[in-house]
gemmi code that builds the backbone of each chain (N, CA, C; Angstrom):
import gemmi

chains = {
    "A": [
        ("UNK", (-6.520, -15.269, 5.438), (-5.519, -14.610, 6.268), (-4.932, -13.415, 5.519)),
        ("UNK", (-4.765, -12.699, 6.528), (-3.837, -10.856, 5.960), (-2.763, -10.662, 6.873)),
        ("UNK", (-1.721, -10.745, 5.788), (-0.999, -10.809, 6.879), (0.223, -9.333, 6.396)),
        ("UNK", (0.789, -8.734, 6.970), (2.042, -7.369, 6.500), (3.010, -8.262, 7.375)),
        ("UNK", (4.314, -8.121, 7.019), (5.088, -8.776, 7.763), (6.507, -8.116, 7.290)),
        ("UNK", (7.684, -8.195, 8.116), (8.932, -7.724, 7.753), (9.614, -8.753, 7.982)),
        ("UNK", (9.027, -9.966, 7.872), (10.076, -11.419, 7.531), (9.943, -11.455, 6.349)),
        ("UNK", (11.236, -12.359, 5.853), (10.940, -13.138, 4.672), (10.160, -13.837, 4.121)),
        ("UNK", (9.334, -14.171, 2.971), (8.080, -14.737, 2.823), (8.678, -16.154, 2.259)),
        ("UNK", (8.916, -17.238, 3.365), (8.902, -18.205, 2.210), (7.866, -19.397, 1.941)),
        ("UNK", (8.078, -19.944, 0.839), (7.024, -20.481, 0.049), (6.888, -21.524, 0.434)),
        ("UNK", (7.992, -22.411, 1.189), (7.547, -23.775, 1.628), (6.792, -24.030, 2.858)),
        ("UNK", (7.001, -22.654, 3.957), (6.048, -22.416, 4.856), (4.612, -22.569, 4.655)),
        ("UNK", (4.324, -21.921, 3.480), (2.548, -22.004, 2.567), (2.128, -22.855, 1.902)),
        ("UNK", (2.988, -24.309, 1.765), (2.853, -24.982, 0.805), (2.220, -26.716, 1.233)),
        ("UNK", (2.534, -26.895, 2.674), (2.380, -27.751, 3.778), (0.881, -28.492, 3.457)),
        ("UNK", (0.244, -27.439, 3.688), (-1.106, -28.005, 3.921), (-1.814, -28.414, 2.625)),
        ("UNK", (-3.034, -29.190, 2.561), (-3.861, -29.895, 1.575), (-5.046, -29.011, 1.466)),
        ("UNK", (-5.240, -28.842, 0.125), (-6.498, -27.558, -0.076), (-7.635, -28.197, 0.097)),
        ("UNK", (-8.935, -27.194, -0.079), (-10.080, -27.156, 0.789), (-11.159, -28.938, 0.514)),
        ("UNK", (-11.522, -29.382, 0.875), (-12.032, -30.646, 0.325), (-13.042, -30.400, -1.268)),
        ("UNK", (-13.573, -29.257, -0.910), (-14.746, -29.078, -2.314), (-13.854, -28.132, -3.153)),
        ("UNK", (-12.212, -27.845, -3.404), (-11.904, -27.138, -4.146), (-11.062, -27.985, -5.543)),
        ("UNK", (-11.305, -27.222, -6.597), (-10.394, -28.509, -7.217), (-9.131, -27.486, -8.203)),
        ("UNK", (-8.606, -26.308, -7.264), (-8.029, -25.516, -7.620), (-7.319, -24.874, -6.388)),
        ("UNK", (-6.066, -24.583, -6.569), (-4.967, -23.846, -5.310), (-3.821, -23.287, -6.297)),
        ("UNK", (-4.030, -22.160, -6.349), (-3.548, -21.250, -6.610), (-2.211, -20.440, -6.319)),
        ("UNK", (-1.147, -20.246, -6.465), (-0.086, -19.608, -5.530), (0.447, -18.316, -6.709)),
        ("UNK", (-0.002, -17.503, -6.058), (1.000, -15.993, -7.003), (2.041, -15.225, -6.041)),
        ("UNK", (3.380, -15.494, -6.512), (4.519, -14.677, -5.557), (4.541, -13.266, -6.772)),
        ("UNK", (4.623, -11.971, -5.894), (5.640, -11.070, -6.746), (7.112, -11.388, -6.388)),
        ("UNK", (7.609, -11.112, -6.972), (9.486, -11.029, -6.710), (10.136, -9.899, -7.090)),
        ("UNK", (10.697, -9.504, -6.557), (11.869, -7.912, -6.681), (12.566, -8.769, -8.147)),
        ("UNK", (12.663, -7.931, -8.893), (13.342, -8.090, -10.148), (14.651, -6.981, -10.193)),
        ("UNK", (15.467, -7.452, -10.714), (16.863, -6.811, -11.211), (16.997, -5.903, -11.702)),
        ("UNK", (15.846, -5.488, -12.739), (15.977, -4.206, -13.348), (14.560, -3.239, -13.801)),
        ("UNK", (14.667, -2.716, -13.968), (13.235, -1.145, -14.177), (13.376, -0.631, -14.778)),
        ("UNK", (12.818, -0.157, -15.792), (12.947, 1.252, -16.800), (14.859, 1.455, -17.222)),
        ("UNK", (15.388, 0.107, -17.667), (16.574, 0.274, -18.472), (17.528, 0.531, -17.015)),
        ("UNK", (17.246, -0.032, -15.618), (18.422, 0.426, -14.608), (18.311, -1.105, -13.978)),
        ("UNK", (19.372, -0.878, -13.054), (20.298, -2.161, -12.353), (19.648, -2.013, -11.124)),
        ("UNK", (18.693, -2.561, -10.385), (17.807, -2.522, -9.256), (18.423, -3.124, -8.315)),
        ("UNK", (19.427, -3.002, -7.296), (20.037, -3.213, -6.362), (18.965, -4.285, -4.915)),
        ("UNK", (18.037, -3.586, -4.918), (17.078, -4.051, -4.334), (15.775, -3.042, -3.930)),
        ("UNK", (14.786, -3.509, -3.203), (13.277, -2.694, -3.069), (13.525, -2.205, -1.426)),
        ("UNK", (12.536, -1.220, -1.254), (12.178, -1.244, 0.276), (10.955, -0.920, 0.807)),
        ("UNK", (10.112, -1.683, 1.380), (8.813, -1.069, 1.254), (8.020, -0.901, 2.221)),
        ("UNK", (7.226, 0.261, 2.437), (6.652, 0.885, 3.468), (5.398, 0.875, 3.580)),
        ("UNK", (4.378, 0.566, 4.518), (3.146, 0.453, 4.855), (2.886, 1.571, 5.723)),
        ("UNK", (1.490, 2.030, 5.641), (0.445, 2.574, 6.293), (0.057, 1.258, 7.065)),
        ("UNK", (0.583, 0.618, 7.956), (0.192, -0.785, 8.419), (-1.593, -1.056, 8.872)),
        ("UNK", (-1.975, 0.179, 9.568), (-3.050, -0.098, 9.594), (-4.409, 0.041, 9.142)),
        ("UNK", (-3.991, 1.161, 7.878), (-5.191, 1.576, 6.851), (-4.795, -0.079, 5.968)),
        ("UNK", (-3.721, -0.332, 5.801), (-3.133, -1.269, 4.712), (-4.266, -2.694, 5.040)),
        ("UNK", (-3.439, -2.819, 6.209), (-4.844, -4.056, 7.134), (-6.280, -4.098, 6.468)),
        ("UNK", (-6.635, -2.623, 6.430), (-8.302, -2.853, 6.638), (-8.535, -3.039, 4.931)),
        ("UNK", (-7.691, -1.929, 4.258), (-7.845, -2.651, 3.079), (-7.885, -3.399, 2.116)),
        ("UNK", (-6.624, -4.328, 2.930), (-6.476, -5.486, 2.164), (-7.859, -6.607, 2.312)),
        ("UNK", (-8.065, -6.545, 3.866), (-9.111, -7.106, 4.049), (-10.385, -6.932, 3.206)),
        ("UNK", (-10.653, -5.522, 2.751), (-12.138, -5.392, 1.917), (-11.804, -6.153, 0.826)),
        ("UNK", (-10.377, -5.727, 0.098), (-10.222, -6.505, -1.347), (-10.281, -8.369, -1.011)),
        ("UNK", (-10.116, -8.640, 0.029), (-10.187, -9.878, -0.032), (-11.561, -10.648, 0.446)),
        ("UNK", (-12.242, -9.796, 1.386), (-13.838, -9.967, 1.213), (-14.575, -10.435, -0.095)),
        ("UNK", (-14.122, -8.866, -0.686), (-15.144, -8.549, -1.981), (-14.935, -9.804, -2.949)),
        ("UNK", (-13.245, -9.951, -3.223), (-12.942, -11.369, -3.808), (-13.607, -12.710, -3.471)),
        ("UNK", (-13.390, -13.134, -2.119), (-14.218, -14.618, -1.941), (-15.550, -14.528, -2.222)),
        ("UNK", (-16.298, -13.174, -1.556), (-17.550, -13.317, -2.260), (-18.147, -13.366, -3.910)),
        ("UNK", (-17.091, -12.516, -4.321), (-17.608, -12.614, -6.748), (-17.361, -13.505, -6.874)),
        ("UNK", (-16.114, -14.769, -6.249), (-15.377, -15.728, -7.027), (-15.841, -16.789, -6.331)),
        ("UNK", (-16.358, -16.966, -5.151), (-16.803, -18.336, -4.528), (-16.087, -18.549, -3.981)),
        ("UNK", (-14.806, -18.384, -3.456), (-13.447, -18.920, -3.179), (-13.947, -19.415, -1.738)),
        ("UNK", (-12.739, -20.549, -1.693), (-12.679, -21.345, -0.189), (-11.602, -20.725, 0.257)),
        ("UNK", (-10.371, -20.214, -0.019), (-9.389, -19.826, 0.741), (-8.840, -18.646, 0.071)),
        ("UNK", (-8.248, -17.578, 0.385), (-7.804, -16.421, 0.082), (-6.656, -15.774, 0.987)),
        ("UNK", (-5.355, -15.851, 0.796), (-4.717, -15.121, 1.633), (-3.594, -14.324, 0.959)),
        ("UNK", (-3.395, -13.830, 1.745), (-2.965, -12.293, 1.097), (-1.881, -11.935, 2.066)),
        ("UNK", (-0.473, -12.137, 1.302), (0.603, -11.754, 2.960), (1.735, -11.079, 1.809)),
        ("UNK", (1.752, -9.559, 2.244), (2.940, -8.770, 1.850), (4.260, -8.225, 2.662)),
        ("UNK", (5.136, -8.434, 1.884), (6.194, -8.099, 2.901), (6.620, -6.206, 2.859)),
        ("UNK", (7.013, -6.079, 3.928), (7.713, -4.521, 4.044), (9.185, -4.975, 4.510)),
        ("UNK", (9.709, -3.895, 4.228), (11.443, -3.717, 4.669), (12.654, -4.080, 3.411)),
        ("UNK", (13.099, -4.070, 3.777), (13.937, -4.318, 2.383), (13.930, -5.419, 1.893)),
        ("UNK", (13.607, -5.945, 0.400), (13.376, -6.908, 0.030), (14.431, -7.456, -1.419)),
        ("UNK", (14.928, -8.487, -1.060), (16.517, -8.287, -2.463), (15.557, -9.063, -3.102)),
        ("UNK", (16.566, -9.234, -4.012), (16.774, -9.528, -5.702), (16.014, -11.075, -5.376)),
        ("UNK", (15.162, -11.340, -5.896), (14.117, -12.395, -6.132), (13.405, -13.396, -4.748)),
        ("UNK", (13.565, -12.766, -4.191), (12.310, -12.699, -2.695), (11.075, -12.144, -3.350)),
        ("UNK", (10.427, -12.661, -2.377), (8.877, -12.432, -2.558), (8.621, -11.169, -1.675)),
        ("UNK", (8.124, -10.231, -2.311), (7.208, -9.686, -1.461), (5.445, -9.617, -1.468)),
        ("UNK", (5.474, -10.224, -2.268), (3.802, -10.425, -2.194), (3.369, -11.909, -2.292)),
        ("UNK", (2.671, -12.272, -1.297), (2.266, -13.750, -2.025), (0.836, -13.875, -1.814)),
        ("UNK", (0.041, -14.117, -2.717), (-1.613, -14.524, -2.631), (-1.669, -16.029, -2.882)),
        ("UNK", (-2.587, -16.629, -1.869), (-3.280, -18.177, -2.346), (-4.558, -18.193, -2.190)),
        ("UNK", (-4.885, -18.482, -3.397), (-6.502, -18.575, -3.828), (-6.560, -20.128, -4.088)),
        ("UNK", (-7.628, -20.928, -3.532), (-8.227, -22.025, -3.721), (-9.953, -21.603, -4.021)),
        ("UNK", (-10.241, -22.489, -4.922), (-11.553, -22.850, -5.425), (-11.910, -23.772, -5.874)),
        ("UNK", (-13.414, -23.775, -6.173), (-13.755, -25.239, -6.616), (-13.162, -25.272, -8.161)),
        ("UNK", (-13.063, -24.421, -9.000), (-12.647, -24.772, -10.408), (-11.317, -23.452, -10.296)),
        ("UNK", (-10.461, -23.726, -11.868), (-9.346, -22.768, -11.809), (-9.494, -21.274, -12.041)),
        ("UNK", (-10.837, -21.348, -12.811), (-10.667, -19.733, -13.304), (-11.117, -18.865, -12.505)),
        ("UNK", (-11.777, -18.791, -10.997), (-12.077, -18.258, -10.289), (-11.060, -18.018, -9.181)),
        ("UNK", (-10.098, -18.701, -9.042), (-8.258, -18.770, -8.624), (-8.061, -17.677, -9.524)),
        ("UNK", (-7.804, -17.597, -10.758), (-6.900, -17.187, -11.631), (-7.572, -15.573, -11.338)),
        ("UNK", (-8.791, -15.674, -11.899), (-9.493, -14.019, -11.983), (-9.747, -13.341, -10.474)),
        ("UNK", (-9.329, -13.834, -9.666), (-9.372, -13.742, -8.236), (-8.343, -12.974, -7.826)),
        ("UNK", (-7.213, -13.511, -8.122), (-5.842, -13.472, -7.783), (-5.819, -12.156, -8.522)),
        ("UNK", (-6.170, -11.737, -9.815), (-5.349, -10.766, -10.848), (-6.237, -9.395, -9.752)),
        ("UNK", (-7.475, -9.649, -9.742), (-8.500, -8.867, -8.904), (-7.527, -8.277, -7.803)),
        ("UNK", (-6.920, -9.201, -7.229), (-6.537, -8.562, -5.770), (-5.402, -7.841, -6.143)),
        ("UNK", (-4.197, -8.016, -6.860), (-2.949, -7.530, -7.248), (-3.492, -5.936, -8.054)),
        ("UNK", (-4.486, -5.841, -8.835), (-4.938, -4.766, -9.538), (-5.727, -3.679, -8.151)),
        ("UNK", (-6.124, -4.553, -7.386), (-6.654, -3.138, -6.504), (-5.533, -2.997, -5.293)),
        ("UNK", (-4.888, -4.094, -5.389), (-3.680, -3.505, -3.971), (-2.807, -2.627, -4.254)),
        ("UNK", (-2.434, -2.583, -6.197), (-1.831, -1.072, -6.814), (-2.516, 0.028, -7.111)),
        ("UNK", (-3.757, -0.588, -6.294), (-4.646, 0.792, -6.634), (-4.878, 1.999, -5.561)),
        ("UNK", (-5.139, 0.901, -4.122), (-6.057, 1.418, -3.369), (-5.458, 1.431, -1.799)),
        ("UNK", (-4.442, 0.077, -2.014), (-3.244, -0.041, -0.595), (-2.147, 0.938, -0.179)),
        ("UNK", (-2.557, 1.296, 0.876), (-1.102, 2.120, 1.298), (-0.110, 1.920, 1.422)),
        ("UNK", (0.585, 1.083, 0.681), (2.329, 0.554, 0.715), (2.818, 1.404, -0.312)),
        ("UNK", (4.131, 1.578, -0.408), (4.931, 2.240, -1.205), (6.540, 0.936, -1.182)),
        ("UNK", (7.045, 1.404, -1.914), (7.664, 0.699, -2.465), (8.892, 1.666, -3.335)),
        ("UNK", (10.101, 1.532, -3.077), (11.607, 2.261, -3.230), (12.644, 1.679, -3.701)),
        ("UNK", (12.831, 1.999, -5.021), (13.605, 1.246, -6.146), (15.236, 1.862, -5.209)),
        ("UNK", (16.410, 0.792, -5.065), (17.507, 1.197, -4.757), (18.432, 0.592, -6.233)),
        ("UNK", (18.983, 2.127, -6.578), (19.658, 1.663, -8.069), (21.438, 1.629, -7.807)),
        ("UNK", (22.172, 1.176, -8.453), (23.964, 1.406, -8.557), (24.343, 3.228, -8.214)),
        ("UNK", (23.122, 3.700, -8.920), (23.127, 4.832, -8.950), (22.485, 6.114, -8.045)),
        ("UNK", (21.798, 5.638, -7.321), (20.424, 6.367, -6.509), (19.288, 5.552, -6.125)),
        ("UNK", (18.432, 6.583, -5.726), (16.972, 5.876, -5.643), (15.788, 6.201, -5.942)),
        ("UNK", (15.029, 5.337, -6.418), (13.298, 6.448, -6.222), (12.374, 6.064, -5.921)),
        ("UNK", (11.186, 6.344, -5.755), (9.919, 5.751, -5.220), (9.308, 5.267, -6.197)),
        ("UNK", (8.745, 4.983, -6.611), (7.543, 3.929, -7.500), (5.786, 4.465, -7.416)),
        ("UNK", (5.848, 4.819, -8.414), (4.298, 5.347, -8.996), (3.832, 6.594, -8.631)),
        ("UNK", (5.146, 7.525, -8.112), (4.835, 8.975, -8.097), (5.292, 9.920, -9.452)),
        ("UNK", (4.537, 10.638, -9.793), (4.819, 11.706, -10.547), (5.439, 12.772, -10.184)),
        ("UNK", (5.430, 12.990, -8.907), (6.004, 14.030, -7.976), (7.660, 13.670, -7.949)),
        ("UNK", (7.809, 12.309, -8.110), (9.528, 12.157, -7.968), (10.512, 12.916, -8.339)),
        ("UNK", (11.323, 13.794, -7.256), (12.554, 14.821, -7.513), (13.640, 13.765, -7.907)),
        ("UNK", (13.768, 12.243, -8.355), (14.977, 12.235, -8.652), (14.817, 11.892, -9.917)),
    ],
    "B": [
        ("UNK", (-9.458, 23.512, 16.324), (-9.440, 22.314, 16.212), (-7.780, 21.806, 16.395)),
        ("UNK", (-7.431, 20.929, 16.774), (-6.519, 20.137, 16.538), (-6.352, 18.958, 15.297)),
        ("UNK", (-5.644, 18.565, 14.593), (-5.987, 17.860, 13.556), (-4.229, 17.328, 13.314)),
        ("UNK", (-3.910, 15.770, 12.961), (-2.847, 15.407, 13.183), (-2.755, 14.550, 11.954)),
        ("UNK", (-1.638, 14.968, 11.024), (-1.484, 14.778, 9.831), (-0.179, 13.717, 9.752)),
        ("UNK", (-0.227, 12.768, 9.041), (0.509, 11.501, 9.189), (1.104, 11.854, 7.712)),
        ("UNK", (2.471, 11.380, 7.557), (3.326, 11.344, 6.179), (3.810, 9.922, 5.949)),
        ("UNK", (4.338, 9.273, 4.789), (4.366, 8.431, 4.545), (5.327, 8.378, 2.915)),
        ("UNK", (6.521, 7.636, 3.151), (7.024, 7.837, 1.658), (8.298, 8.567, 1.286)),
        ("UNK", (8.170, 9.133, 0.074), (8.530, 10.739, -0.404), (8.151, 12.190, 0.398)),
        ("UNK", (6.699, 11.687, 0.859), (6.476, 12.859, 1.571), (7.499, 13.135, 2.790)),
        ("UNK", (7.232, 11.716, 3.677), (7.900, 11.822, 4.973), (9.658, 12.435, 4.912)),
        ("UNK", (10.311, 11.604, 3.581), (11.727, 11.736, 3.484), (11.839, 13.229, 3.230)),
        ("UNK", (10.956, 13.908, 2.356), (10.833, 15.262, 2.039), (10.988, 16.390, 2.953)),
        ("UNK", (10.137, 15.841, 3.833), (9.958, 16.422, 5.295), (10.611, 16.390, 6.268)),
        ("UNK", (11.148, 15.190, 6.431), (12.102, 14.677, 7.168), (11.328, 14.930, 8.669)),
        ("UNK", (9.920, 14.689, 8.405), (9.226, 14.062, 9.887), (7.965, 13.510, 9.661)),
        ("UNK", (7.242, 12.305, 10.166), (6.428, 11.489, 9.537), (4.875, 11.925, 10.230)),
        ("UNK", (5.208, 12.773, 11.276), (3.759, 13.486, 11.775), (3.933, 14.951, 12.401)),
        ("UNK", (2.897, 15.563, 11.932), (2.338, 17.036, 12.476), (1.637, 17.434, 13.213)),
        ("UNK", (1.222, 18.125, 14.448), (-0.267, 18.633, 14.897), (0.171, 19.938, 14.113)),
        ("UNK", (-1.630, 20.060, 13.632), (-1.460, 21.644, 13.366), (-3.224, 21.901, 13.502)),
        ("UNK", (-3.413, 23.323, 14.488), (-4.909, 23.630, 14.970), (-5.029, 24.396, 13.599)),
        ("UNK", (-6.574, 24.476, 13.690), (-7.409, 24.576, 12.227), (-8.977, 25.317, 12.649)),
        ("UNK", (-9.220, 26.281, 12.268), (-10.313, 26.993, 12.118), (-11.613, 25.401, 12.199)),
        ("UNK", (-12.532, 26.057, 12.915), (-13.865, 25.199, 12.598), (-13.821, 25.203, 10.913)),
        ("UNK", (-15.041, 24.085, 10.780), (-15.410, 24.313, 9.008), (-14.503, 24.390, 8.389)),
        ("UNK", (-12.864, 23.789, 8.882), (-11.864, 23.757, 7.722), (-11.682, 22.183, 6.797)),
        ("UNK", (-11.828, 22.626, 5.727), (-11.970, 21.236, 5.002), (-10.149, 20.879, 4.521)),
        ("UNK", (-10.297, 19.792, 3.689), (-8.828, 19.335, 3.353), (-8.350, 20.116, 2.592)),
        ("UNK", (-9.129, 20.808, 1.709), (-7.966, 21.876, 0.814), (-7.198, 23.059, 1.926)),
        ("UNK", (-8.481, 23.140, 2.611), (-8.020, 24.369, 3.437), (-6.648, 23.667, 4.367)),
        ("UNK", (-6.919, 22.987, 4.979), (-5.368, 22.386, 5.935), (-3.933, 22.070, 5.095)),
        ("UNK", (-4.498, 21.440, 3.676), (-3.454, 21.463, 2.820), (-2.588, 22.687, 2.701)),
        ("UNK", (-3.549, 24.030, 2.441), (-2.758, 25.365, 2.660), (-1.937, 25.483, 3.431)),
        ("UNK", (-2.533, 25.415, 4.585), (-1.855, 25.784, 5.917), (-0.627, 25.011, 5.650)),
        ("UNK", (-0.663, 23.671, 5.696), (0.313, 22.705, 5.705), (1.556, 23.180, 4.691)),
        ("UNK", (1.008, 24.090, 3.932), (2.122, 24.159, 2.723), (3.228, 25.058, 3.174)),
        ("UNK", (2.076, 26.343, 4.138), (2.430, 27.517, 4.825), (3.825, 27.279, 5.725)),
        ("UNK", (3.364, 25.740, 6.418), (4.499, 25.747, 7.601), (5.868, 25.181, 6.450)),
        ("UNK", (4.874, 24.261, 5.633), (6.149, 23.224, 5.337), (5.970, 23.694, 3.457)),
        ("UNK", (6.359, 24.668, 3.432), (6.960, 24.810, 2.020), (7.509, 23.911, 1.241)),
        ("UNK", (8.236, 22.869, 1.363), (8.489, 22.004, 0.707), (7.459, 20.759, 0.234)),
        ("UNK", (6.832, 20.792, 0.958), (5.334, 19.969, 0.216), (4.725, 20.682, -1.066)),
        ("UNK", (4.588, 22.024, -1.229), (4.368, 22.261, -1.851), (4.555, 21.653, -3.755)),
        ("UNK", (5.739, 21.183, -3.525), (5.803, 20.395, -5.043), (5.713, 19.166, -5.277)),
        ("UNK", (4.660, 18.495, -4.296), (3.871, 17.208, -4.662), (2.453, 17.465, -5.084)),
        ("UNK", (2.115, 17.028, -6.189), (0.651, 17.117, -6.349), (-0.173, 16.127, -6.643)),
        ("UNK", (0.344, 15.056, -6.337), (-0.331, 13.689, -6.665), (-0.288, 13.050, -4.997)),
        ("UNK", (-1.486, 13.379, -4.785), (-1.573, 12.489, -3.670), (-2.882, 12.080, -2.908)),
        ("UNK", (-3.061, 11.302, -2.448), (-4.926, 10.975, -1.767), (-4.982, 11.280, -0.568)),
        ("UNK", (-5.929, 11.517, 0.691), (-5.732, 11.899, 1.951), (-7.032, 11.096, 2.416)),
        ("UNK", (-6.168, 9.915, 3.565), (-7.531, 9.653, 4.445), (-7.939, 10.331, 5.976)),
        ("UNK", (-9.150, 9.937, 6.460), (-9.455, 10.464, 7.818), (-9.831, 9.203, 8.523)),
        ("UNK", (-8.972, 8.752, 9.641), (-9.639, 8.569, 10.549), (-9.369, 6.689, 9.577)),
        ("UNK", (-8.318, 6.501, 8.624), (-7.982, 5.532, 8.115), (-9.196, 4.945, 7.129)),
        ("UNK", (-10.079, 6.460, 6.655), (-10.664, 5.635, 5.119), (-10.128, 6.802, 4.277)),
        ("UNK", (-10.422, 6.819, 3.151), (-9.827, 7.343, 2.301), (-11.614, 8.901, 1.982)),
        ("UNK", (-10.868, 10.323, 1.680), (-11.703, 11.391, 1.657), (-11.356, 12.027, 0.680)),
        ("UNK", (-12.631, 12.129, 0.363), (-12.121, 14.077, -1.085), (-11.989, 15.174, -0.085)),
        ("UNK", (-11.191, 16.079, -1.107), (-10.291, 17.211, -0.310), (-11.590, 18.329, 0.159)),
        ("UNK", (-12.705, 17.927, 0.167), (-14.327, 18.942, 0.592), (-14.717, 18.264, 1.653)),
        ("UNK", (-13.950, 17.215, 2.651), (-14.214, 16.427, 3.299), (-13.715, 17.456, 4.650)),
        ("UNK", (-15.234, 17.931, 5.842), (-15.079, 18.775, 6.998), (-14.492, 18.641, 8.071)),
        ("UNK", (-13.327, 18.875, 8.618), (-12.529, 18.211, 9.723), (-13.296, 18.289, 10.931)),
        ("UNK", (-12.953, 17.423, 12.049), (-13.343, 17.812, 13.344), (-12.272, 17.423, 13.771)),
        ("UNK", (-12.301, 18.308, 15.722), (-11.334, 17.958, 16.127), (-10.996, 16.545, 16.459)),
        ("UNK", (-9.691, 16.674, 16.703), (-8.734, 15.219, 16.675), (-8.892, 14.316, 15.637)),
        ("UNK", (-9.220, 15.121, 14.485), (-9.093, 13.956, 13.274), (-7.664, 13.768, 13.214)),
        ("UNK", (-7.093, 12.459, 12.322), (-5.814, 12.035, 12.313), (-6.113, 12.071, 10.839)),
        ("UNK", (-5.018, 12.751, 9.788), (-5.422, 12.744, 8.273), (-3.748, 12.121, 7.471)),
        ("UNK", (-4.050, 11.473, 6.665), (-2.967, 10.638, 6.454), (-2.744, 11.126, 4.688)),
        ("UNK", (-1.674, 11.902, 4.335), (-1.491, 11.899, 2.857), (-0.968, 10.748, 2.860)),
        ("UNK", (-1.235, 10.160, 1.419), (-0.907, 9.285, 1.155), (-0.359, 9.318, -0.221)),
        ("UNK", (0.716, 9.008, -0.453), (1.269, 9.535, -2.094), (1.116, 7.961, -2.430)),
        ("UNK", (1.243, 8.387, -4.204), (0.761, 7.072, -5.072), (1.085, 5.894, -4.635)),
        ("UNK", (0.195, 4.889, -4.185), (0.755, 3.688, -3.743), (1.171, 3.453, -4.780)),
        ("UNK", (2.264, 1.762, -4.293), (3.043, 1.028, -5.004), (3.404, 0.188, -4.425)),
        ("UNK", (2.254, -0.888, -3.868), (2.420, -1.970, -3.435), (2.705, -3.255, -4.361)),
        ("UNK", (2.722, -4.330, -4.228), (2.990, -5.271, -4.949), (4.188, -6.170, -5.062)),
    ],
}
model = gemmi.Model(1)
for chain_id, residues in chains.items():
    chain = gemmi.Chain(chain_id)
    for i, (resn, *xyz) in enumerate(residues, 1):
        res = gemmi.Residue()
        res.name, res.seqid = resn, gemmi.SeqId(i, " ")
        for name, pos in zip(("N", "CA", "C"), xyz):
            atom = gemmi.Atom()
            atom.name, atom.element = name, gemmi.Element(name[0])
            atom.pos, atom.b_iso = gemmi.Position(*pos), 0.0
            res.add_atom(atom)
        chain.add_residue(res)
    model.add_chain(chain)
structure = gemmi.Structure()
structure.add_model(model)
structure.setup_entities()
């Protein structure tokens, strides 16, 4: 599953069900908005999608993943909109038959969704704000 | 040609509008519309980090428009 969403992501919603019968690995990676960045007081995030380039790409990265890693389950659900101080906005669950194909799975998808996904993402400080991973940033 | 350019970000706030039509010579590629684009909207001009898709895949800036392409800058993601 791919999911973009502007709800809250919570974890006990994902946690319900019993993993795949031939897997002997389930996996759960949340990101969380953290408090602070580069020495500042992070008020909270806000984050913006290309919703439907975002879709298709998340989908290839999660293709390409079940197929290198074997995986039985893969899902991939990020949040947009404003996201506070230790909410999730990203959560991946990888199940497999063993752990390290979870583990190298998971890092796989987080390394190309900062690579290749159209979301952006907007640090709100005590002080101002800025965007995240531009060089172009006027503030 | 017609050709409809999508913003997203820094760009959009920059701009303070998240889409453009702007018509375009046949055989105009992405550097060339980038010009133009700079022409109307001068203030783009001082981003230079950014990727551009067509048509929602991702293109190098030698990539040939046709009409009603939809072209999307896209400044540095930062998902996660």
């Amino acid at each position: 599953m791919i999911d973009i969403t502007k709800n809250e992501i919570v974890l006990n919603d994902y946690m319900s069900f019993k993993n795949e019968p031939d897997s002997g690995s389930l996996l759960f990676f949340c990101g969380t908005t953290r408090d602070n960045n580069l020495n500042k007081k992070v008020k909270y995030l806000e984050y913006e999608a290309f919703e439907e380039m975002a879709l298709i790409k998340l989908n290839e990265i999660r293709k390409l993943a079940i197929s290198e890693w074997n995986l039985n389950k893969l899902e991939i659900i990020h949040r947009i909109g404003i996201v506070d101080i230790s909410e999730i906005s990203l959560l991946i669950i990888a199940s497999s038959p063993h752990r390290n194909e979870s583990f190298r799975a998971i890092e796989y998808v987080i390394d190309e969704l900062k690579k290749s996904v159209p979301i952006w993402k907007k640090e709100f400080y005590l002080d101002g704000d800025a965007w995240i991973g531009s060089h172009d940033n006027p503030n | 040609m017609n050709i409809k350019i999508k913003f997203f970000g820094q760009h959009k706030e920059e701009l303070s509008k998240s889409e453009l039509n702007i018509d375009v010579d046949s055989n105009c590629n992405i550097s060339d519309l980038i010009k133009i684009l700079i022409k109307g909207e001068p203030k783009f001009s001082k981003f230079n980090s950014y990727a551009v898709a067509v048509n929602l895949n991702y293109e190098n800036f030698e990539y040939i428009l046709k009409n009603g392409d939809e072209v999307a800058i896209i400044p540095p993601v930062s998902g996660g």
